[in-house]
Z-matrix of the N, CA and C atoms (Angstrom, degrees):
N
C 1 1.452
C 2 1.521 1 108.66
N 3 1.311 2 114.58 1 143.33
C 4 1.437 3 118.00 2 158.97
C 5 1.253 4 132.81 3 -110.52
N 6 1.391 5 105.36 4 135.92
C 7 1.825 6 85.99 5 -178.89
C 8 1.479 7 117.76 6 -132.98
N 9 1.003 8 124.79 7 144.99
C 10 1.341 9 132.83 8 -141.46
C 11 1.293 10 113.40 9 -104.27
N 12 1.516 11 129.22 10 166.44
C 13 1.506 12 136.55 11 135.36
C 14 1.042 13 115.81 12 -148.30
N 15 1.823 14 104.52 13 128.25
C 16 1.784 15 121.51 14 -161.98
C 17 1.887 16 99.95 15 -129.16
N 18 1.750 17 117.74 16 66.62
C 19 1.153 18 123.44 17 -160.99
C 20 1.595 19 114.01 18 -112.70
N 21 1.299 20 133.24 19 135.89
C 22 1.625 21 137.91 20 -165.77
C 23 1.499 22 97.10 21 -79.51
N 24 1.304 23 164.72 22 152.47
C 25 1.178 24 157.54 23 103.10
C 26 1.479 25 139.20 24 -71.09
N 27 1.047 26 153.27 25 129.14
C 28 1.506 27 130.62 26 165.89
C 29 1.312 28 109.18 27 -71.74
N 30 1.297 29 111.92 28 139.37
C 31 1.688 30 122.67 29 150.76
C 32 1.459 31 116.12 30 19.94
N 33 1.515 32 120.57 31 -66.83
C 34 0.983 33 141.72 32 -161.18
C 35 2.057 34 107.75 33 -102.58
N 36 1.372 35 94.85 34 6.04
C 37 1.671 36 101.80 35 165.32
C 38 1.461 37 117.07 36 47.23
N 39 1.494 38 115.49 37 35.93
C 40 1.406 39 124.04 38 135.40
C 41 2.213 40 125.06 39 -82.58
N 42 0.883 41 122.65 40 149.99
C 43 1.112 42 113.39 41 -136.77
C 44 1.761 43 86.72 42 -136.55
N 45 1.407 44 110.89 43 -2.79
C 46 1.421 45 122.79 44 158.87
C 47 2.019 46 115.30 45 174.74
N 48 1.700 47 100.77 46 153.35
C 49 1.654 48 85.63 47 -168.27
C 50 1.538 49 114.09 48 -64.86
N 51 1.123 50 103.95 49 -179.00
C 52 1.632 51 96.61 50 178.40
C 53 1.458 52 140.21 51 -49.73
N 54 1.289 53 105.85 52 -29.25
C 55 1.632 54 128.56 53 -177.81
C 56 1.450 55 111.44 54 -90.52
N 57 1.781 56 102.58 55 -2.93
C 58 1.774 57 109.69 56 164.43
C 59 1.531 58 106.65 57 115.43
N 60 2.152 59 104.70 58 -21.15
C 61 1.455 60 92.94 59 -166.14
C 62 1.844 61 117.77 60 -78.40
N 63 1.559 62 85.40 61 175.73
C 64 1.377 63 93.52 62 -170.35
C 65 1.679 64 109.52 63 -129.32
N 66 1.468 65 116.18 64 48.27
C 67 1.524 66 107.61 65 171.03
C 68 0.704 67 124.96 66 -83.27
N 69 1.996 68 124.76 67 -19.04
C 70 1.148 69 110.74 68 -178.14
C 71 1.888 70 136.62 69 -77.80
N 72 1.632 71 93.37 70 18.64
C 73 1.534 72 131.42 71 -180.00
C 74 1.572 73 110.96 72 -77.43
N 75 0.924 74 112.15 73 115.17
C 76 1.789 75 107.28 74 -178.17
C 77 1.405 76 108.44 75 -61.66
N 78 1.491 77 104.32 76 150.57
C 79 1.523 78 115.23 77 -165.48
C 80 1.638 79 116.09 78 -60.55
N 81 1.406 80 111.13 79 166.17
C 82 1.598 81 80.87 80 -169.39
C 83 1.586 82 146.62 81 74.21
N 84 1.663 83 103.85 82 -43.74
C 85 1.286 84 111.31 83 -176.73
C 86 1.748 85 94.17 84 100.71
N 87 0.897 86 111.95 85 15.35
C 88 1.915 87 102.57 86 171.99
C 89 1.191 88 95.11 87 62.20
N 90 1.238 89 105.24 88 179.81
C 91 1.298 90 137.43 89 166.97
C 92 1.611 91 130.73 90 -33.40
N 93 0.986 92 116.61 91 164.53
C 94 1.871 93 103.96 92 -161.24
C 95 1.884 94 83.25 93 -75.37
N 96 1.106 95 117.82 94 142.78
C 97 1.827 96 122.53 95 163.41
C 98 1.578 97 93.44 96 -164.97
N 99 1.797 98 106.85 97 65.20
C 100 1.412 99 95.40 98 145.58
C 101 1.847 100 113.79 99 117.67
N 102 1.495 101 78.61 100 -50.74
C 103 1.489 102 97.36 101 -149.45
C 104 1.944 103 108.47 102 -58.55
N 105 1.050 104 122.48 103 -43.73
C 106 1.321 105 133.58 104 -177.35
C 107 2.287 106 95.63 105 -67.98
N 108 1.043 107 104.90 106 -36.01
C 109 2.097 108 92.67 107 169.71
C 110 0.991 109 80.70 108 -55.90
N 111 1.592 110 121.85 109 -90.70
C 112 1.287 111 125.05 110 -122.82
C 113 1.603 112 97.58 111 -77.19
N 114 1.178 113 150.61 112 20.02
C 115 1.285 114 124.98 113 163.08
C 116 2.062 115 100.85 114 -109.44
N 117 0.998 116 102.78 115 -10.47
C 118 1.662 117 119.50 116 160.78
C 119 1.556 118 112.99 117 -76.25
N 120 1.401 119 131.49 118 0.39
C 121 1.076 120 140.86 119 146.55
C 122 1.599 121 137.52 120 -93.08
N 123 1.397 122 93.22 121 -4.62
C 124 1.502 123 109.89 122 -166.59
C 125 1.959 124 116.52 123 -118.03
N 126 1.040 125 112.07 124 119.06
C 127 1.409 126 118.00 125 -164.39
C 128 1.332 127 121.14 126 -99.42
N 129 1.344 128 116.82 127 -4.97
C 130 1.482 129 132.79 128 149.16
C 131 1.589 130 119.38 129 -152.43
N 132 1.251 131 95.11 130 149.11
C 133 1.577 132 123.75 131 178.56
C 134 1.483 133 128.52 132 -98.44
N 135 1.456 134 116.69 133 102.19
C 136 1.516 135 115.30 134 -159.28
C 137 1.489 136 104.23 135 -107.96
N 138 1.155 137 127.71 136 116.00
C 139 1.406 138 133.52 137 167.34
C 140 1.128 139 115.41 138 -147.22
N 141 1.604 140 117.94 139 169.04
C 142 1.754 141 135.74 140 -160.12
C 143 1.655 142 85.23 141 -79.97
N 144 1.127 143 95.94 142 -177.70
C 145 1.659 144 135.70 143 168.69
C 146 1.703 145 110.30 144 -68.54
N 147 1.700 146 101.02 145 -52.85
C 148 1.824 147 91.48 146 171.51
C 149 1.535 148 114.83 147 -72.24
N 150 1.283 149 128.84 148 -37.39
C 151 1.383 150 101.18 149 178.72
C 152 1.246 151 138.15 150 -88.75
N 153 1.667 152 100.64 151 5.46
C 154 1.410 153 123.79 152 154.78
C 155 1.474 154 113.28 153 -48.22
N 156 1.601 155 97.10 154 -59.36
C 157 1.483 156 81.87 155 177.47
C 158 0.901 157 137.44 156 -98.06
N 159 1.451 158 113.17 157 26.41
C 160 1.787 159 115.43 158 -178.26
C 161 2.050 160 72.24 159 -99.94
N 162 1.250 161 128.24 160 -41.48
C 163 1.291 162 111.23 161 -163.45
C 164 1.795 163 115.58 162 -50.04
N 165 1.261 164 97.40 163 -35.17
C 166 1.777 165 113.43 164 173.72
C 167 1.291 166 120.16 165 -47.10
N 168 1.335 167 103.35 166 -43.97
C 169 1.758 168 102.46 167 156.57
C 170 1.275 169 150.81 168 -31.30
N 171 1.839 170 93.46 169 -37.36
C 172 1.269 171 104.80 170 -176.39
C 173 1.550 172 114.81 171 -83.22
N 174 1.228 173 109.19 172 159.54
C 175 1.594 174 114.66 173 173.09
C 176 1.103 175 133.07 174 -129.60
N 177 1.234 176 150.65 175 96.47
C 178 1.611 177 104.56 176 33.16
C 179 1.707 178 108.58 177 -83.81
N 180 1.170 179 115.84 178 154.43
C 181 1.614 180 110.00 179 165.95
C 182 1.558 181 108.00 180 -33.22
N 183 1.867 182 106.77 181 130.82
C 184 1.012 183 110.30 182 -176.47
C 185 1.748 184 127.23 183 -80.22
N 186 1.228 185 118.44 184 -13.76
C 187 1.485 186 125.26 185 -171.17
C 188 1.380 187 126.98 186 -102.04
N 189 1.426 188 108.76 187 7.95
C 190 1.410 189 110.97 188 164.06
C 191 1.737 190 117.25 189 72.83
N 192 1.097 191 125.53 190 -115.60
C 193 1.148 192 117.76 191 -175.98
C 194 1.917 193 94.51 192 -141.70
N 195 1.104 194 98.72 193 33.18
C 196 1.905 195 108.91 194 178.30
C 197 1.392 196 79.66 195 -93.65
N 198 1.613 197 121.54 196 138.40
C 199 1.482 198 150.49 197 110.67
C 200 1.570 199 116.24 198 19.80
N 201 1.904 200 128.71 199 85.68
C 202 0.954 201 95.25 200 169.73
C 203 1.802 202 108.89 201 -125.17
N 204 1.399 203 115.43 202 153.81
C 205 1.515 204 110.51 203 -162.70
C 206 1.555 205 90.68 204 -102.89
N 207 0.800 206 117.47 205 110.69
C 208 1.565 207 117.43 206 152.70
C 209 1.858 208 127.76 207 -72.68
N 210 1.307 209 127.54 208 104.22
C 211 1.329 210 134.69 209 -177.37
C 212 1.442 211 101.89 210 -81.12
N 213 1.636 212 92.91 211 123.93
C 214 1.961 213 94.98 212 173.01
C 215 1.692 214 88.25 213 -175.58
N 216 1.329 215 103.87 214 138.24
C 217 1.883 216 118.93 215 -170.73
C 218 1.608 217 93.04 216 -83.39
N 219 1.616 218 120.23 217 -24.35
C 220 1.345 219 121.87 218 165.11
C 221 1.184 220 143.83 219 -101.32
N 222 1.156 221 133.79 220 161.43
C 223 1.838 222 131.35 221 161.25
C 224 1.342 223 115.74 222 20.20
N 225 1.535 224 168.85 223 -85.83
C 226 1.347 225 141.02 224 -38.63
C 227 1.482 226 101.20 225 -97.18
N 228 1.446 227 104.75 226 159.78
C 229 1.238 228 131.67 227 175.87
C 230 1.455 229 121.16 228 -63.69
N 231 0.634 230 129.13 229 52.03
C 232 2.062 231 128.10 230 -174.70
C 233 1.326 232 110.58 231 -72.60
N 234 1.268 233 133.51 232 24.79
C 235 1.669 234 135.45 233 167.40
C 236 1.689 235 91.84 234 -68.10
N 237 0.981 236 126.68 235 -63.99
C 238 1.104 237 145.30 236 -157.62
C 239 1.859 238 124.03 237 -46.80
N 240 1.052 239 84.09 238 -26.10
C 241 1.808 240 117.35 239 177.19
C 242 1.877 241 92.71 240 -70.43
N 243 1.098 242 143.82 241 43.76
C 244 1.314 243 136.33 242 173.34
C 245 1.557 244 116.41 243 -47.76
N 246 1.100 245 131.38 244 120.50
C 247 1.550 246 147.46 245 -161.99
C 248 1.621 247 109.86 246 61.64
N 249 1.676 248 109.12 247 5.56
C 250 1.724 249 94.55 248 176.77
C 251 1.523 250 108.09 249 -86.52
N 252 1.098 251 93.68 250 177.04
C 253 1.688 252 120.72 251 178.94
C 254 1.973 253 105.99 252 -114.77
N 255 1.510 254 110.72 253 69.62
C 256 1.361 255 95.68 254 -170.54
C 257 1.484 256 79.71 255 -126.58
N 258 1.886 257 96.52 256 166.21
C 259 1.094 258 113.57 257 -177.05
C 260 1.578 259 94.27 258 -159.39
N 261 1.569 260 107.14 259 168.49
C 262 1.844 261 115.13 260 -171.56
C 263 1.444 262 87.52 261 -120.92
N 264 1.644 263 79.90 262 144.25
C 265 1.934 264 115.62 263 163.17
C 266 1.276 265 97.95 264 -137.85
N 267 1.593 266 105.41 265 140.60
C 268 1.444 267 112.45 266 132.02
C 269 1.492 268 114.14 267 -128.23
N 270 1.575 269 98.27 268 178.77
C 271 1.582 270 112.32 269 173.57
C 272 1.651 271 92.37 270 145.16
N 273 1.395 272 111.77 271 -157.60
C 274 1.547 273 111.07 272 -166.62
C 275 1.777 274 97.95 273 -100.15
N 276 1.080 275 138.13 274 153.78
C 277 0.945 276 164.83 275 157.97
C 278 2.226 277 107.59 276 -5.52
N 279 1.319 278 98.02 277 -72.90
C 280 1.296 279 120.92 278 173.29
C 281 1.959 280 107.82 279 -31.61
N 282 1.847 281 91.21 280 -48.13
C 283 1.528 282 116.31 281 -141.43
C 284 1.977 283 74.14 282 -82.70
N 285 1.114 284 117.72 283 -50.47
C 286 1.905 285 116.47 284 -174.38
C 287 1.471 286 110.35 285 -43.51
N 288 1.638 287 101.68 286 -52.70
C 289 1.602 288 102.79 287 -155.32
C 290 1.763 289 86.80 288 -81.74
N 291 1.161 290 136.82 289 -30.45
C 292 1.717 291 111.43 290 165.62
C 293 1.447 292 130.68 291 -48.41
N 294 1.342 293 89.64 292 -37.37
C 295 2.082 294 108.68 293 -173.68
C 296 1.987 295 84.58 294 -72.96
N 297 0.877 296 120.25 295 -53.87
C 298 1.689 297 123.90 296 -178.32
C 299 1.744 298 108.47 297 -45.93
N 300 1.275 299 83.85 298 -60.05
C 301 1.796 300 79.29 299 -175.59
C 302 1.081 301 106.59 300 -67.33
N 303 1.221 302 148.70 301 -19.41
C 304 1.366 303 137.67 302 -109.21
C 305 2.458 304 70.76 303 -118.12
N 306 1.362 305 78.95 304 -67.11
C 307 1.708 306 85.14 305 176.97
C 308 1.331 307 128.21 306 -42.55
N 309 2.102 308 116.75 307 -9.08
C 310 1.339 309 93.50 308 -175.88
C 311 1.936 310 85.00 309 132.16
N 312 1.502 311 121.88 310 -69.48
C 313 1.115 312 120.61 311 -156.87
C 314 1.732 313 127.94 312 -44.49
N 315 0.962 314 138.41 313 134.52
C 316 1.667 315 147.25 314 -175.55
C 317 1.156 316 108.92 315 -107.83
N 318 1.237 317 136.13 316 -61.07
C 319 1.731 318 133.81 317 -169.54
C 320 2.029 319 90.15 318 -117.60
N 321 1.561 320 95.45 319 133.68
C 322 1.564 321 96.98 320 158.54
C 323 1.283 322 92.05 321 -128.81
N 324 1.358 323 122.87 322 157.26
C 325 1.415 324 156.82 323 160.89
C 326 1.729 325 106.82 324 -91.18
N 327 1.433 326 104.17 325 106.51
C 328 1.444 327 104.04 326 163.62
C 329 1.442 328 116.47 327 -93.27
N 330 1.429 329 119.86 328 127.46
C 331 1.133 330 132.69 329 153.84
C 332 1.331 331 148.35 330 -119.11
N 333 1.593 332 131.88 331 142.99
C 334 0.980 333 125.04 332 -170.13
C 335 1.607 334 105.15 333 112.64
N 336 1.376 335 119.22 334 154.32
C 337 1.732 336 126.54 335 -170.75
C 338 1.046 337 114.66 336 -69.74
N 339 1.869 338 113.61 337 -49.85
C 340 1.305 339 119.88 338 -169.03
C 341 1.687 340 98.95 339 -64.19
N 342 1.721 341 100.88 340 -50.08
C 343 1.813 342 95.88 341 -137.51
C 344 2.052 343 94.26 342 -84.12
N 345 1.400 344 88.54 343 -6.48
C 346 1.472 345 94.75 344 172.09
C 347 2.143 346 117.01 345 -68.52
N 348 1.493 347 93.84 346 -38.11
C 349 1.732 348 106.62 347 178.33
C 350 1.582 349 93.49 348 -67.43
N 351 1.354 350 124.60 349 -70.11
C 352 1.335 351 125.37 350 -166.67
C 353 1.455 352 116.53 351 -40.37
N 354 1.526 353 115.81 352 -51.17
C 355 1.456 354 116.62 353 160.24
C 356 1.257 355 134.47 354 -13.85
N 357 1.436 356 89.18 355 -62.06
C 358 1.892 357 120.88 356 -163.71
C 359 1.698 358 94.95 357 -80.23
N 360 1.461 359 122.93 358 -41.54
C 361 1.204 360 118.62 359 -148.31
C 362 1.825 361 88.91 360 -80.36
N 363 1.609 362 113.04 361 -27.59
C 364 1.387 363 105.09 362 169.78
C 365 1.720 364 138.46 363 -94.78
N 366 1.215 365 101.51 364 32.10
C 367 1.329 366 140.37 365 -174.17
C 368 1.147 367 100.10 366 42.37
N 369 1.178 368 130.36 367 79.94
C 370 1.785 369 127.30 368 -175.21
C 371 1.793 370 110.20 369 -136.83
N 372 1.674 371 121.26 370 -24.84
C 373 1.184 372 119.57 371 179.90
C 374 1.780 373 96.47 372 -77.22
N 375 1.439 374 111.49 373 154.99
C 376 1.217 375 126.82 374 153.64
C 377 1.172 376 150.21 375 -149.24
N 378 1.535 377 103.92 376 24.60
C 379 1.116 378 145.88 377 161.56
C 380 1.311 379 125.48 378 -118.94
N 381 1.480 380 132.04 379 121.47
C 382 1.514 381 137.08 380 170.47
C 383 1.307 382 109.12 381 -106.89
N 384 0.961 383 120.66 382 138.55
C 385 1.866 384 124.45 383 160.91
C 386 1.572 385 102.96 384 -148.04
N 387 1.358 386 87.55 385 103.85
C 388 1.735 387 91.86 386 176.39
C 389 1.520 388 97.63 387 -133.45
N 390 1.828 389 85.48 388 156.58
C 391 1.492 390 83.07 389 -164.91
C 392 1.782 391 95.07 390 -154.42
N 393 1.448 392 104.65 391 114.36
C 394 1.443 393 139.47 392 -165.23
C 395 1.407 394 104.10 393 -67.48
N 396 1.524 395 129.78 394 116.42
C 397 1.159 396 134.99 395 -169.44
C 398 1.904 397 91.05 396 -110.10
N 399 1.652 398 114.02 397 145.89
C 400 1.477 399 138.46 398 -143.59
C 401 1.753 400 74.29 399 -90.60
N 402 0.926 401 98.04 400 70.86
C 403 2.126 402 91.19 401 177.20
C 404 1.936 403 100.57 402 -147.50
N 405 1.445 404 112.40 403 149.36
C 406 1.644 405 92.16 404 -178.97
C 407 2.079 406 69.21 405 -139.56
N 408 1.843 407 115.84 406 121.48
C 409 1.520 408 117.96 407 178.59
C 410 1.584 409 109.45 408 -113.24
N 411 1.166 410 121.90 409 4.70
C 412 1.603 411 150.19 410 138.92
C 413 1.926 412 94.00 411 81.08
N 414 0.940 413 107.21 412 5.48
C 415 1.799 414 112.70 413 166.96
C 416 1.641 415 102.97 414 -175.13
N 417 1.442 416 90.57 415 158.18
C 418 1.937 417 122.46 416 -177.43
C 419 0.981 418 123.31 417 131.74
N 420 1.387 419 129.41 418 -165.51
C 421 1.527 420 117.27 419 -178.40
C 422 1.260 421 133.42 420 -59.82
N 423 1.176 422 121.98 421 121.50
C 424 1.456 423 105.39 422 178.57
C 425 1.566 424 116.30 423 -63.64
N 426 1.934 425 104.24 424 169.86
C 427 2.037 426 97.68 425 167.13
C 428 1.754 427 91.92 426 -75.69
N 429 1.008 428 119.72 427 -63.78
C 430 1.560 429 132.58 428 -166.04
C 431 1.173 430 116.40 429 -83.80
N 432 1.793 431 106.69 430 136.43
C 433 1.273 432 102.36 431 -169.95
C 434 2.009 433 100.05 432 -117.62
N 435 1.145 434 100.64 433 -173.50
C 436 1.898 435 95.44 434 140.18
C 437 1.581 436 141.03 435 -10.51
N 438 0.942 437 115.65 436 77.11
C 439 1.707 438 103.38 437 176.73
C 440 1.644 439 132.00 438 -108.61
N 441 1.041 440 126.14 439 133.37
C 442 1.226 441 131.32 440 -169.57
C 443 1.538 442 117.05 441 -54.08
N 444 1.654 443 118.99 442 -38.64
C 445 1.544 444 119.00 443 145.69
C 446 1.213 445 105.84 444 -161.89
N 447 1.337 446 108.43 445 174.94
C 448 1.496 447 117.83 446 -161.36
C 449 1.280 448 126.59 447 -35.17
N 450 1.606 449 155.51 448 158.85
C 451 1.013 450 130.76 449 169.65
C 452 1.927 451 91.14 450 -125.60
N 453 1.104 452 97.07 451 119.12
C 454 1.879 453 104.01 452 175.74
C 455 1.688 454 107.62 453 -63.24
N 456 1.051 455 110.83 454 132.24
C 457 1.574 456 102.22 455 154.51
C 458 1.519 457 110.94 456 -134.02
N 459 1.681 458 101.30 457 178.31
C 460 1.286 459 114.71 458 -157.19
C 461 1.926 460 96.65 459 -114.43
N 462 1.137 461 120.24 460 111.25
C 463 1.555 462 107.80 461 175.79
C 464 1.481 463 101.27 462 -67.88
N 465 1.369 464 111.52 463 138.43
C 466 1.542 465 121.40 464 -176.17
C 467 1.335 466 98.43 465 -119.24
N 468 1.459 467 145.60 466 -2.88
C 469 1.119 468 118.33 467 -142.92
C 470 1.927 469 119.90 468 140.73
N 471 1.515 470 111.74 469 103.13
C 472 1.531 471 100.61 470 174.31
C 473 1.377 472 103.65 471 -145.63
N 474 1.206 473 113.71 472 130.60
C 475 1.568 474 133.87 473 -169.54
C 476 1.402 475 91.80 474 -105.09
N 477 1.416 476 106.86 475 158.01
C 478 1.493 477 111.42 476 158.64
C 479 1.660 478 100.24 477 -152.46
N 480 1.581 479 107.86 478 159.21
C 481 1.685 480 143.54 479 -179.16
C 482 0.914 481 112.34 480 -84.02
N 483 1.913 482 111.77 481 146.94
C 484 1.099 483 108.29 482 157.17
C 485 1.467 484 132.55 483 -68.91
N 486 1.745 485 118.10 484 -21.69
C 487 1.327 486 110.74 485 149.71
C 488 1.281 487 141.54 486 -62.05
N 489 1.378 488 106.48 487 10.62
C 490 1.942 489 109.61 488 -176.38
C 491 1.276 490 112.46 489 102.80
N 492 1.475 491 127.23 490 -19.28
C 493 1.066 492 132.87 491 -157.54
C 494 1.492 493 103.22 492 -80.17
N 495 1.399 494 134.16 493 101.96
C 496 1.747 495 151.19 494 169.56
C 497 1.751 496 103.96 495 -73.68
N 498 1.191 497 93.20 496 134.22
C 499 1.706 498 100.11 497 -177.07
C 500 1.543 499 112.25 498 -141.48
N 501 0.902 500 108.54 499 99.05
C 502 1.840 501 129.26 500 -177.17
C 503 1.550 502 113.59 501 -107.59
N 504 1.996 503 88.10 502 109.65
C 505 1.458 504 94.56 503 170.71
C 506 1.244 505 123.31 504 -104.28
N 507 1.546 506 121.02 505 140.80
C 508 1.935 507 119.07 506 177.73
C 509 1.197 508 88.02 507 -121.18
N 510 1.772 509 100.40 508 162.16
C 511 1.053 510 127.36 509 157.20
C 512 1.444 511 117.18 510 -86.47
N 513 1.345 512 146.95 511 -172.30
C 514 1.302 513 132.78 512 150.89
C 515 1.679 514 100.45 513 -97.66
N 516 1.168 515 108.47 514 156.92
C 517 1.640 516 111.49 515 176.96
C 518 2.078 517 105.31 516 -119.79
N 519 1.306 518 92.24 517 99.43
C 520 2.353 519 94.90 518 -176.32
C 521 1.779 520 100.75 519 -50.25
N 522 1.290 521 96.24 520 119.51
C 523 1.479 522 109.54 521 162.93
C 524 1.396 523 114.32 522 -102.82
N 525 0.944 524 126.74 523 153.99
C 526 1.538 525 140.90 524 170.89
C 527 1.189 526 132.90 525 -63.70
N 528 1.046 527 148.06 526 71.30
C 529 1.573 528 164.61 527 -166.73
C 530 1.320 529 89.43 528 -15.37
């Protein structure tokens, strides 16, 4: 299985303002850089409960009829997902991508800050593609949080836009406990 991260950052590597929003994101998503392959490669969509619901916002729902898992230890609301295919898990990270494979899944897409740290902190992503939007919003969420130890990566690769937009992909590289 592979599992992914396909995340926008500003300059300053918050990944949304504090209160969750995301205007300082070009409309649309800018310019084509990627994003529509690589989510045409990906057969489920793993994110928390908050960016579920900042995702609800959008209009029309953005993911079509691709797989999305919503992580939350509580309740969530999934009426709201109109033409999606979402459904809730919890448990730890490790415990998702088994229930994932287990169903069939090959590539997941992690999304979101939290469930994006938890990922990483359980050494399971191994793919990065982040891609730095020409904006510096000087507080909000960070991409990276806390980690228990280093995580090596491998530069694979960084394109850049004519809107400014820089896009740097790693691999993860397995270190030895």
């Amino acid at each position: 299985m592979t599992i992914s991260v396909f995340v926008g950052t500003s300059v300053d590597g918050f990944i949304a303002r504090p209160n969750g929003d995301l205007d300082w994101l070009p409309a649309g998503g800018g310019e084509p850089h990627g994003y529509d392959e690589f989510i045409a490669s990906v057969d489920a969509i793993v994110m928390g409960r908050k960016s579920f619901e900042m995702v609800l916002t959008f209009d029309p729902w953005p993911y079509g009829d691709k797989r999305v898992v919503v992580l939350s230890s509580r309740p969530v609301d999934l009426s709201g997902a109109v033409g999606g295919v979402v459904e809730q898990m919890a448990g730890p990270p490790a415990e998702i991508v088994a229930r994932l494979a287990a169903s069939g899944a090959y590539h997941l897409y992690i999304d979101g800050g939290i469930t994006i740290q938890r990922f990483l902190r359980a050494g399971l992503i191994q793919r990065l593609i982040v891609t730095r939007v020409p904006v510096l919003i000087g507080d909000g969420i960070p991409l990276f949080g806390t980690l228990p130890r280093d995580v090596r990566l491998r530069h694979v690769m960084t394109r850049h836009y004519p809107s400014g937009l820089v896009q740097t992909e790693y691999s993860t590289i397995e270190t030895p406990e």
